[in-house]
N, C-alpha and C positions, 0 to 999 in steps of 0.2 A: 788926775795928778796935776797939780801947780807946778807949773813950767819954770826953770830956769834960764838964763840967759845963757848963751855956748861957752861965754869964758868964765863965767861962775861956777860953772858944773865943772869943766874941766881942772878949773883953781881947787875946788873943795876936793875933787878926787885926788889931786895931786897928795894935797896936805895929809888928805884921807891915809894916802897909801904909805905915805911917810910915816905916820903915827902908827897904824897898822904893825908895819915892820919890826916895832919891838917887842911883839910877843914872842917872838922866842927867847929871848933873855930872859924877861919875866919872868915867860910859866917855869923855866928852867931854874929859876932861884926860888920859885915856891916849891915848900913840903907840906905837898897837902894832895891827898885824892883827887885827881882830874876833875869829877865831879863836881867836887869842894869848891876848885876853882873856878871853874867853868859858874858855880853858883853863886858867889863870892864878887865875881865879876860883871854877873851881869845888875846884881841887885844894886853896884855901887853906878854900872853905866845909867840903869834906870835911871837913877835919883839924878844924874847929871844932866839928861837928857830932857827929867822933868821940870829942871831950872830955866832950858830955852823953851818948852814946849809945854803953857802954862795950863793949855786943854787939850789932852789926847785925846782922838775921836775912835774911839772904837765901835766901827761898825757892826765887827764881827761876820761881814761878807765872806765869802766861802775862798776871794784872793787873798782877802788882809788875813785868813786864820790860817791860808796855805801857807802863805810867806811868813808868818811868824814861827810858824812848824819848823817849817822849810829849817830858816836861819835860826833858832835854838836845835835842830840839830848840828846843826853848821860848825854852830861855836863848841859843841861838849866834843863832838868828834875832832874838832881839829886840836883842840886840850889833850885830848889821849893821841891822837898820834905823835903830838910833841914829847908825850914822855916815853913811848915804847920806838920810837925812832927818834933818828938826828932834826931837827929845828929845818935844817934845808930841805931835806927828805918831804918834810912835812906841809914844808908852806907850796912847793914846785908842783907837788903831785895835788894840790889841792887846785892851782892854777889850771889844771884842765878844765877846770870851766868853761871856759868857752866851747870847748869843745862838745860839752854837753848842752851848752845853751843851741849851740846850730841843733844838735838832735833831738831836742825835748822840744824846740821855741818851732818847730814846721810843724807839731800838733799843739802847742799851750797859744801861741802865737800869729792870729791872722797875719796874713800877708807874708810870714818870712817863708821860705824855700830853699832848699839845700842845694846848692850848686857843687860844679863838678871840683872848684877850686876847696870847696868846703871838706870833700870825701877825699882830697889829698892833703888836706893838712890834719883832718883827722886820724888818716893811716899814719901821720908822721909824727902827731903823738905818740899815738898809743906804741908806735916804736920805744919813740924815748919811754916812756911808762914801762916798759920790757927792762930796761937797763937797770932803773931802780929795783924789780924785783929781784933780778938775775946778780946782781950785785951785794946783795944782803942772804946769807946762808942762817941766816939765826931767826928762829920761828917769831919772836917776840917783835922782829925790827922788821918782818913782811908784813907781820897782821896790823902794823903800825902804818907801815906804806900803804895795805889797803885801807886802812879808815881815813887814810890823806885823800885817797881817790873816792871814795864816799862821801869827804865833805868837798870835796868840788863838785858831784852831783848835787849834791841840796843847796852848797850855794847859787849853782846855775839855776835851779825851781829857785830859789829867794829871788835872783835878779827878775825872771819869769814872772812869778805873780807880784813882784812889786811894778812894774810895766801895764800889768793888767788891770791895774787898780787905777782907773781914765782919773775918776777923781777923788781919789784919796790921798795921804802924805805916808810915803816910807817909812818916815820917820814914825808913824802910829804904828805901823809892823814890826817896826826894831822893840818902840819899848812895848809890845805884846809879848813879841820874842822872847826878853830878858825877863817878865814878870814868869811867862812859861818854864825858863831855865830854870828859874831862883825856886820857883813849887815841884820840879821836877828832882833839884837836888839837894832839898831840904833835908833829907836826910842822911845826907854826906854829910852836912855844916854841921850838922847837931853831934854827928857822933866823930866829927874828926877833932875836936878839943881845938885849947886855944892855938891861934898859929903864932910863932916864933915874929919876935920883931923885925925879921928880915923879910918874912912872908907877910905880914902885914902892909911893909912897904911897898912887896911886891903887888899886893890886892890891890893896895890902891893907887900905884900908878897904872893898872892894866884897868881897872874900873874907870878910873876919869878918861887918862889920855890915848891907852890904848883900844878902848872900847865905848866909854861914850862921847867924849867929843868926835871921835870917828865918825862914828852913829848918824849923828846930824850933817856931817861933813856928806856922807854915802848918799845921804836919802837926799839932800841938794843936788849932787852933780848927778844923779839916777835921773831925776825928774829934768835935765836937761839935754841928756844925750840917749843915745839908744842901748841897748841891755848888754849887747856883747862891743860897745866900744867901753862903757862903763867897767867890762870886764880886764879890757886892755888895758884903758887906762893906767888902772890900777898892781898891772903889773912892777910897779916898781918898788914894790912889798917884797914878792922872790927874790930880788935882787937884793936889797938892802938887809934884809933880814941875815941870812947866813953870813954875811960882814959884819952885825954887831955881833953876834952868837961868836963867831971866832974871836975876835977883839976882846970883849969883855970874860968870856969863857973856853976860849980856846977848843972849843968843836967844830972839827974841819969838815966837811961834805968831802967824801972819796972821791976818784977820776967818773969812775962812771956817773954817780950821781951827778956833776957837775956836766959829763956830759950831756945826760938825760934832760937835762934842766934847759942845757944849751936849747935842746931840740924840740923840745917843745914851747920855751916863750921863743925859740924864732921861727917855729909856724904859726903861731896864734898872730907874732908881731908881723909877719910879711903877706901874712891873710888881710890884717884890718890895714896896712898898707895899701895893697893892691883893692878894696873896698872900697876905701877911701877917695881915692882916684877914679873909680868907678860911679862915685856919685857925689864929684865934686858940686857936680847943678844943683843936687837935690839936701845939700843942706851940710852932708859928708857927717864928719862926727860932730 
């Protein structure tokens, strides 16, 4: 992997996670099958992505075709759960990643190791994860919260085998990804008719700015910090998110969810705190 400088990586994730953040208004204003979208999406971030990135190297190694799996599961699951639950629900419960990347990355991952601080901020999700389900009685808005928890496991394997890829570019795994989406949901596109000029608009601000300039944005600040600070980082996605959702469409996140949400970005964030501090010599994030 091509290294980035500490404040590049962390600049691009910032940006990353700001752009990010709009998709729940987005997919919220598009009428179109998840899949539609999800396919619609990635075929517009391709082409964007292919504008910075004039020769994609597709090795087709057994990392770069994990993580391109990986993250076009990522994106169709996190697409349905936005529409069978609330945008906050959606984006919080997907933020357990980290918490997957400590439990997948001490087998995908030489040298990481699960400490005891790790096995208490784990327990202190999955608390908060409890609140989200136990808060929703309607079958349609659980099976929505678990596909939020689904795509945090596969985004955690995306950050995983993009890490493992010593010298590859993320950025060849995104648009692997989105080429896998767009043949995976071709036939959504075909049989959901034309979309409406409001879904149009919606495609294509989620294609450029919510998903591919991201894209390029992710796979810079990846290649210069480590998997699960990349994960933190990027926390400012949950937060922002459910603020424009409210504003622009007035869907509020209920007490508990909000609780839920509380409790697990402030164990992931008081975990890579105390981290950090831990290996201020060794480079930190």
């Amino acid at each position: 992997m091509i290294r980035e400088s500490k404040g590049t990586a962390i600049a691009s994730l910032v940006l990353c996670a700001f752009l990010w953040s709009s998709a729940g208004v987005l997919i919220k204003l598009v009428d179109l099958h998840p899949f539609a979208i999800a396919g619609f999406r990635s075929i517009v971030g391709f082409a964007v992505m292919r504008v910075f990135i004039r020769k994609p190297r597709f090795t087709f190694s057994f990392d770069q075709v994990m993580a391109a799996v990986s993250y076009s599961a990522t994106m169709i699951l996190f697409i349905l759960a936005n529409k069978m639950t609330t945008s906050a629900n959606a984006v919080l419960l997907q933020y357990t990643e980290p918490v997957f990347i400590v439990l997948l990355g001490r087998y995908l991952l030489p040298g990481e190791k699960t400490s005891p601080l790790d096995w208490l901020v784990i327990a202190g999700v999955l608390g908060g994860m409890v609140l989200f389900f136990f808060d929703e009685l309607d079958v349609r808005a659980n099976a929505g919260n678990a596909l939020a928890v689904l795509s945090g496991i596969t985004f955690a394997l995306t950050a995983i085998f993009m890490r493992r890829q010593k010298d590859g570019r993320p950025a060849d795994s995104f648009m692997l990804a989105h080429l896998l989406t767009f043949v995976i949901t071709l036939p959504f596109i075909i049989g959901g008719g034309i979309p409406s000029p409001v879904s149009i608009g919606g495609l294509a601000l989620l294609g450029v700015f919510q998903m591919g300039i991201p894209s390029i944005l992710y796979s810079k600040g990846l290649a210069g910090v480590t998997a699960i600070s990349a994960a933190l980082i990027t926390m400012l996605e949950p937060v922002l998110n459910p603020v424009w959702v409210a504003l622009c469409i007035g869907e509020y996140p209920s007490p508990r969810s909000i609780a839920g949400g509380a409790i697990i970005l402030g164990c992931v964030t008081v975990r890579t705190v105390i981290k950090a501090r831990q290996k201020t010599n060794k480079g930190g994030i």
